[in-house]
C-alpha positions in Angstrom: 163.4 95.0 103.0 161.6 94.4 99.8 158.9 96.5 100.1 157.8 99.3 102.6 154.7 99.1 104.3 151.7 101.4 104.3 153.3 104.8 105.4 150.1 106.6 107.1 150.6 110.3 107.5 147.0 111.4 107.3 143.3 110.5 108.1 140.2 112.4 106.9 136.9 111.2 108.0 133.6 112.6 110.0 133.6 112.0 113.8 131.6 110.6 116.3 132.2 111.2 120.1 132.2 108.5 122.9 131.8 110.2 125.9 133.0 109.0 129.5 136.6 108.8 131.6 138.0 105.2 131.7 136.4 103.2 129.1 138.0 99.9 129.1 138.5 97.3 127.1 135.5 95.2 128.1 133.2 97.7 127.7 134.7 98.4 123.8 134.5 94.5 123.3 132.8 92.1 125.8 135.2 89.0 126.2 132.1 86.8 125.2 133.1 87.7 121.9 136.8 87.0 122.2 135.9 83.6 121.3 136.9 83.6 118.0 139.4 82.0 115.3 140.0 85.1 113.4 139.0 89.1 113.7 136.2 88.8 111.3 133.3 90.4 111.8 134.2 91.2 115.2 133.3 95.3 114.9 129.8 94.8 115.1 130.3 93.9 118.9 131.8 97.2 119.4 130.3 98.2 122.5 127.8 95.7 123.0 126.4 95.8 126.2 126.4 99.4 125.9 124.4 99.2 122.5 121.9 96.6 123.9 120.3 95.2 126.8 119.6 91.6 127.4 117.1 91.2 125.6 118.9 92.4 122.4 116.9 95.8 122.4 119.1 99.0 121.0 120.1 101.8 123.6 120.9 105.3 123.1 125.1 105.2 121.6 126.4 106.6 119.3 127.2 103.6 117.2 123.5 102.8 117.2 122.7 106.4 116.1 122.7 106.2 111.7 123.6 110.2 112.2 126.9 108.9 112.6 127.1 106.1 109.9 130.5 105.9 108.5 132.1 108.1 111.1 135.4 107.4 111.1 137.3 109.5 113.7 136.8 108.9 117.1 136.6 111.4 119.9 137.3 109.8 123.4 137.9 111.1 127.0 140.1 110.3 129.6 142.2 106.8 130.2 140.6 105.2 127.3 141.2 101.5 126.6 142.1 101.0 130.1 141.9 97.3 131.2 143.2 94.3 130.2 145.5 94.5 127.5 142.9 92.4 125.2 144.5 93.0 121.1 140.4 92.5 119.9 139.3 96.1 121.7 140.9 98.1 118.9 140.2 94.9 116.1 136.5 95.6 117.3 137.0 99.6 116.7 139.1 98.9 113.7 136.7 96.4 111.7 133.8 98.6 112.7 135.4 101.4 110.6 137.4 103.5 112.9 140.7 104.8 111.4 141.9 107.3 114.5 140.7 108.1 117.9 141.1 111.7 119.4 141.0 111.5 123.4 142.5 113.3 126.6 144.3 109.8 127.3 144.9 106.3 126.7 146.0 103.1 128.4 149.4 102.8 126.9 149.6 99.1 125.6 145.8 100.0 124.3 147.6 103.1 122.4 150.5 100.4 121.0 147.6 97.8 120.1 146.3 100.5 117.8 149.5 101.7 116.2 150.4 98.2 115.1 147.5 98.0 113.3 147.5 101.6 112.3 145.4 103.4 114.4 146.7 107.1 115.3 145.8 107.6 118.5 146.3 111.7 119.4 146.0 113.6 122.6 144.8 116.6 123.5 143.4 119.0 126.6 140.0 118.5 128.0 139.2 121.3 126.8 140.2 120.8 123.1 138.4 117.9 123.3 135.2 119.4 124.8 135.0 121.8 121.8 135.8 119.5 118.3 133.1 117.4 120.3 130.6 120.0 120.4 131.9 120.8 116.9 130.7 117.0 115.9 127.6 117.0 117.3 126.2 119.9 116.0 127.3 119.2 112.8 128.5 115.4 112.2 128.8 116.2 108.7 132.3 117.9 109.2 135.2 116.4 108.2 137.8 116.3 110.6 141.3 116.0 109.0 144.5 114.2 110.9 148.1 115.7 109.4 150.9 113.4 111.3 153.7 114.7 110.3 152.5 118.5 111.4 151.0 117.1 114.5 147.8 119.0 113.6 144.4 118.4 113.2 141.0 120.5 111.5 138.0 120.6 112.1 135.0 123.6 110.8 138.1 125.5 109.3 140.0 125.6 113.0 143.4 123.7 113.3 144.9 122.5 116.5 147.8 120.8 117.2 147.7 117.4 119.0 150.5 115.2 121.1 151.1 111.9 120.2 153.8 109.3 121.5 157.1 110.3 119.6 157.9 105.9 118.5 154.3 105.6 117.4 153.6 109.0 115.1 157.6 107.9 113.9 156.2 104.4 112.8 153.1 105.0 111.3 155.0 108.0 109.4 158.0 106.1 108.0 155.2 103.3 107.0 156.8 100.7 110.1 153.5 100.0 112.1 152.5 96.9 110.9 155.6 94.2 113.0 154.2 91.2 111.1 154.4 92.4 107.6 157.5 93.4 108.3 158.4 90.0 108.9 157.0 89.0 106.2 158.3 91.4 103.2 162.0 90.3 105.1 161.4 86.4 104.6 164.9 86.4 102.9 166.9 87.0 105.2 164.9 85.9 108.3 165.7 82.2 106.1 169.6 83.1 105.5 169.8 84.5 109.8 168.1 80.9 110.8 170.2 79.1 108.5 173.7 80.6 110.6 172.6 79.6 113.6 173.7 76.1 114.7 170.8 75.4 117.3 168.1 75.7 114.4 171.1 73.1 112.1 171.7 70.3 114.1 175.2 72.3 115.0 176.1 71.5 111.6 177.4 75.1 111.2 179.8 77.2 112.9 178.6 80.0 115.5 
């Protein structure tokens, strides 16, 4: 490999807490807005339709709320990202500015969407969860900071410890999260591997 990729072992940011068991995918990214070539501009669909009614007016969320502006830590409840298994649901969350979500549980391929594009997602007891998100809301200014490789995280000068899927917290550790650009830093010898294989050479080469 030529290079290694972006080896994330940490995230430090304020928080800002969605409330609710089973959130799924269509209510984190309508698939109206699915319709798209690329990921671009796609955060600021982030919960639409619970952001605004029909008429385009603003409701009561926590992404309309400007206390929370540039919150990057997420705090979530139960069975988040349930759903279909739609890859724009963490792009949304991503591209809106959200760099690890903190929840009792998540769907699984939702919690493998966001580790390939380097999203921690951590777990931790209701009741753990019930506190850092009192912590946040009486005081969104605290910085809430994500160690991976001690499994902990701190919040208003208390550290917990939080689970996390063994493969994922591995990969985003060692820098491995990101399948594509791994591809693409191995270009080399992806070319040399296609170029032994007889199917891909008119058979012009032995097996």
């Amino acid at each position: 490999m030529s290079e290694i990729q972006q080896s994330i072992k940490s995230v430090i940011g304020r928080g800002i807490v969605v409330a609710g068991n089973d959130i799924d995918t269509d209510q984190i990214i309508p698939a109206r807005f699915m319709k798209v070539v690329t990921f671009e501009g796609i955060g600021e669909y982030a919960f639409y339709d619970l952001r605004y009614d029909a008429e385009g007016r603003t409701k009561p969320h926590p992404f309309n709320d400007s206390t929370y502006a540039g919150a990057s830590v997420m705090i979530v409840n139960k069975n988040f990202g349930c759903g279909s298994s739609r890859e724009h649901a963490p792009q949304a969350l991503m591209r809106y500015g959200i760099k690890a979500i903190v929840g009792e549980s998540f769907a699984e391929i939702f919690a493998g969407n966001c580790t390939a594009m380097g999203i921690p997602t951590l777990t931790m007891s209701h009741e753990e969860i019930e506190t850092i998100a009192d912590q946040v809301r009486t005081d969104p200014s605290l910085e809430i900071a994500i160690d991976l490789p001690s499994s902990s995280i701190s919040i208003g000068g208390e550290s917990r410890t939080f689970a996390m899927a063994p493969a994922y917290r591995s990969a985003l550790i060692a820098g491995s999260w990101d399948s594509t650009s791994l591809l693409l830093t191995n270009l080399d010898e992806i070319a040399g591997t296609a170029g032994a294989l007889p199917y891909l050479n008119d058979f012009s080469v032995s097996a």
